[in-house]
DRENLOGU-259115 format. One line per field, with one value per residue (C-alpha): x, y, z; residue in one letter. Coordinates in Angstrom, 3 decimals. Last residue first. Layout:
east: (X_...)
north: (Y_...)
up: (Z_...)
type: (a_...)
This chain:
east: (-8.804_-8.059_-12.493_-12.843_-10.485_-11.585_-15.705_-14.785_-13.309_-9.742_-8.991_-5.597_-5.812_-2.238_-0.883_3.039_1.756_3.937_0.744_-1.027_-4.979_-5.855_-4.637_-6.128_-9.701_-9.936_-13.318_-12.736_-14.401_-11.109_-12.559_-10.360_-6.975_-7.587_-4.442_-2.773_0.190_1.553_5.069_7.201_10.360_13.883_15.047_15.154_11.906_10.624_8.838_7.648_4.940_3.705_0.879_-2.511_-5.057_-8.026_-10.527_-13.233_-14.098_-10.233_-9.497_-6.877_-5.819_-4.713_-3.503_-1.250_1.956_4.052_6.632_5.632_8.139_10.345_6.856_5.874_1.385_-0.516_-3.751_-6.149_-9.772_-12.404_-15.201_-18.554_-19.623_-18.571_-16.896_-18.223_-17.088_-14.169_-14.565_-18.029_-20.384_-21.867_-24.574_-26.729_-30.673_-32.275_-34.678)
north: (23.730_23.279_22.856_21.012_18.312_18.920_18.202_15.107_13.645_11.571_7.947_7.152_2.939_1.210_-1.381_-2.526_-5.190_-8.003_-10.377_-7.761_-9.504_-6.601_-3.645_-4.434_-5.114_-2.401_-1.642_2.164_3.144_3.510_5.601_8.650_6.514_5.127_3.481_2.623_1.048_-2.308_-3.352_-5.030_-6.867_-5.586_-6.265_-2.083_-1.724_-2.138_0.358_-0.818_-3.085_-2.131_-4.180_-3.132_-1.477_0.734_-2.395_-1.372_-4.491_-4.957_-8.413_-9.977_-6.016_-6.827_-10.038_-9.010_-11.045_-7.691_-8.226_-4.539_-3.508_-1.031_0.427_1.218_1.474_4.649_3.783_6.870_7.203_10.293_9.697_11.317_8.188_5.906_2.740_-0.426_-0.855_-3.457_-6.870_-7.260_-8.032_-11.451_-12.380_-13.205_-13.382_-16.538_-16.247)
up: (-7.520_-3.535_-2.915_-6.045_-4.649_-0.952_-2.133_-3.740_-1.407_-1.540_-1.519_-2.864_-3.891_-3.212_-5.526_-5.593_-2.560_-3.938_-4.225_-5.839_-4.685_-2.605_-3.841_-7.499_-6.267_-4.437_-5.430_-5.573_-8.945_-10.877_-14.394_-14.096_-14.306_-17.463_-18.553_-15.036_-15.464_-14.533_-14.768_-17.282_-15.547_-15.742_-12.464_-12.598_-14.036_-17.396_-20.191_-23.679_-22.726_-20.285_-18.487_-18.581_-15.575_-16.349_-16.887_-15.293_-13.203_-12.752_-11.733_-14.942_-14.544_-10.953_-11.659_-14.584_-12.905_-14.118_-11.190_-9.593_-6.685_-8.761_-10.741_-7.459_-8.576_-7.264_-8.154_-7.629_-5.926_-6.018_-2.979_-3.366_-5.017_-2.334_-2.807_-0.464_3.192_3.115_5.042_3.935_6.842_7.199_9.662_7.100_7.091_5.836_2.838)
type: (x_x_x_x_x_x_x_x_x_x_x_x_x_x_x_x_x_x_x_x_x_x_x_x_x_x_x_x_x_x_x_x_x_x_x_x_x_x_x_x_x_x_x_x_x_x_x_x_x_x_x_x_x_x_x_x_x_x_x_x_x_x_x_x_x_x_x_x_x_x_x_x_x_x_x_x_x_x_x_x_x_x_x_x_x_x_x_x_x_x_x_x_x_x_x)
C-alpha cells in the first residue's frame, strides 16, 4: 500500500475536549445542510420558531451528543454555525 502525503485539514475531535453549536438564529436560512451532514444527528430545523426574514432556523436538539467533527461549521454556507471547544478538565474544574 502506498503511503500518503495527505494531512487532514482539521485535527480530529478529542475525547477530553467538550464541544457546543452555537447557531445565529438571525443569519440561519434553514437550508438543513448541517443536519442533512450531522453524523449524530443533534441538528433539526424548527419548525415552530422563525427569524426576523422569517425563515425557520436550525436548532440544536441534542446538544450533549456533538462529537466535534465540524461538519456543521463547515459546510453552513451563511456561516450561522460555530463549534465552542472547551476542556474537560476547566468545565469540571469551574463547577
Amino acid at each position: 500500500m502506498l503511503k500518503s502525503k495527505r494531512s487532514p485539514i482539521l485535527p480530529p475531535p478529542s475525547p477530553e475536549k467538550k464541544y457546543e453549536i452555537l447557531i445565529d438564529s438571525e443569519q440561519c436560512d434553514g437550508c438543513e445542510l448541517c443536519l442533512l451532514f450531522c453524523p449524530k444527528d443533534i441538528i433539526e430545523i424548527s419548525e415552530d420558531k422563525f427569524n426576523s426574514r422569517m425563515l425557520h432556523y436550525a436548532v440544536v436538539i441534542k446538544p450533549e451528543e456533538c462529537a466535534g467533527c465540524r461538519q456543521c461549521e463547515r459546510l453552513c454556507p451563511t456561516v450561522s454555525l460555530y463549534i465552542l471547544e472547551t476542556d474537560i478538565k476547566e468545565v469540571t474544574n469551574n463547577e
